[in-house]
ZATIRO-196971 format. One record per residue (C-alpha): residue in three letters; x, y, z. Coordinates in Angstrom, 1 decimal, decimal comma. Layout:
<rs>
<r residuo="ALA" px="X" py="Y" pz="Z"/>
...
</rs>
This chain:
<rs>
<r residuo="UNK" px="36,4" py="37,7" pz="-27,2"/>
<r residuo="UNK" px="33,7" py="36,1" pz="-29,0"/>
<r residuo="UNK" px="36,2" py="34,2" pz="-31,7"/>
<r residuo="UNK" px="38,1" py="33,0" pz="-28,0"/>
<r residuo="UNK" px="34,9" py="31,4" pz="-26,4"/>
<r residuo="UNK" px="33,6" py="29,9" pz="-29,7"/>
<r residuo="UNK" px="36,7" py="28,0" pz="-30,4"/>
<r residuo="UNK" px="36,7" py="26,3" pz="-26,6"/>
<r residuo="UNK" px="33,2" py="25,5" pz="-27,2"/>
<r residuo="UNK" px="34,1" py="23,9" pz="-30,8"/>
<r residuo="UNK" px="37,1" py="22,1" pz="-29,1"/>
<r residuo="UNK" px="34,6" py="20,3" pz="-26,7"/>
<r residuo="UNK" px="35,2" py="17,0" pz="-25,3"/>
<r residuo="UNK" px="33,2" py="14,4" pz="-28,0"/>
<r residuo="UNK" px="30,5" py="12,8" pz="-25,7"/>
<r residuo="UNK" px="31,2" py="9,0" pz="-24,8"/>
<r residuo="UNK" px="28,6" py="6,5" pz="-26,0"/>
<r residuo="UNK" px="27,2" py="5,0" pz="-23,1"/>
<r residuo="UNK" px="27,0" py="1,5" pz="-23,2"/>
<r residuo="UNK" px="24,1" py="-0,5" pz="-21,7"/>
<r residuo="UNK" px="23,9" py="-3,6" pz="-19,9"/>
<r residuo="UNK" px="20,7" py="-5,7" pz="-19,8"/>
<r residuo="UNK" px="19,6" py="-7,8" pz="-17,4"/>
<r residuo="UNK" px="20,1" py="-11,0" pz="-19,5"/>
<r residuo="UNK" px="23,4" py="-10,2" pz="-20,5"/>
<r residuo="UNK" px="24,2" py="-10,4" pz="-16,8"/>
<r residuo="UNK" px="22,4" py="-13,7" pz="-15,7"/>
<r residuo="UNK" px="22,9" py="-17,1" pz="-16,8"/>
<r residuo="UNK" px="19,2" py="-19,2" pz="-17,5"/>
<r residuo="UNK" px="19,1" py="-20,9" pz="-14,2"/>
<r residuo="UNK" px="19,2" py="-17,6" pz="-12,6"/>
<r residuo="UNK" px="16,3" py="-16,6" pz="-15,5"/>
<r residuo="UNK" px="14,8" py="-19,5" pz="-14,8"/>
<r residuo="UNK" px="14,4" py="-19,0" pz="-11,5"/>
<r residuo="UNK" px="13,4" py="-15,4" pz="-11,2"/>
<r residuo="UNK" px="10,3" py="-16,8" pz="-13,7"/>
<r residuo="UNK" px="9,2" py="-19,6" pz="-11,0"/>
<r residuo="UNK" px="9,4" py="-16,9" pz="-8,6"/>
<r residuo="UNK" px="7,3" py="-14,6" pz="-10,7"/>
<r residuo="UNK" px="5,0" py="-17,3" pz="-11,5"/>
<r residuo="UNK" px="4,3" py="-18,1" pz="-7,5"/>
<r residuo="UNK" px="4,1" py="-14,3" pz="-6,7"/>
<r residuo="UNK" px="1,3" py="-14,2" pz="-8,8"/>
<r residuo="UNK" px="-0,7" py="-16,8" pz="-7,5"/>
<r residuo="UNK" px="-0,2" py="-16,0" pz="-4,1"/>
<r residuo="UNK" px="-1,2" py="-12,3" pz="-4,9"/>
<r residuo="UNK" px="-4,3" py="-13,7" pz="-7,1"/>
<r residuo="UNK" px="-5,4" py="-15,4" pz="-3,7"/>
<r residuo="UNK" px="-5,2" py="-13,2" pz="-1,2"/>
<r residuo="UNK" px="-7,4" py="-10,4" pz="-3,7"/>
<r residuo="UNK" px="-9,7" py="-12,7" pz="-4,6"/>
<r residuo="UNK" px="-10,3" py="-13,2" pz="-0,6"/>
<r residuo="UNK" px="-9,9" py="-9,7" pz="0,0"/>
<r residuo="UNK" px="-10,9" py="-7,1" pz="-2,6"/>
<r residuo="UNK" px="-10,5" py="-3,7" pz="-2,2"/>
<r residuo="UNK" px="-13,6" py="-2,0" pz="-2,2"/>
<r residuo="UNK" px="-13,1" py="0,3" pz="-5,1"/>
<r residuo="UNK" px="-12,9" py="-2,0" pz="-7,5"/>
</rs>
């Protein structure tokens, strides 16, 4: 029984290689562009309102 389940495990099906998809595969440099100048104003406006209002544990 063991030569039975040894072969099925040796007759496996191989493992796929995944592929990956990335972010700027997917968007064109406007769209990059854009998502920066978003980024950039998020962290400005986030700058502000700690700088007016910090925590008191820090």
């Amino acid at each position: 029984m063991k030569t039975k389940r040894y072969s099925a495990l040796k007759k496996s099906v191989p493992h796929q290689k995944q592929s990956t998809s990335y972010p700027s595969d997917q968007l064109t440099p406007s769209e990059i562009e854009q998502l920066q100048q978003e980024k950039k104003e998020d962290n400005a406006y986030f700058q502000k309102v700690f700088a007016t209002n910090k925590p008191k544990n820090l």
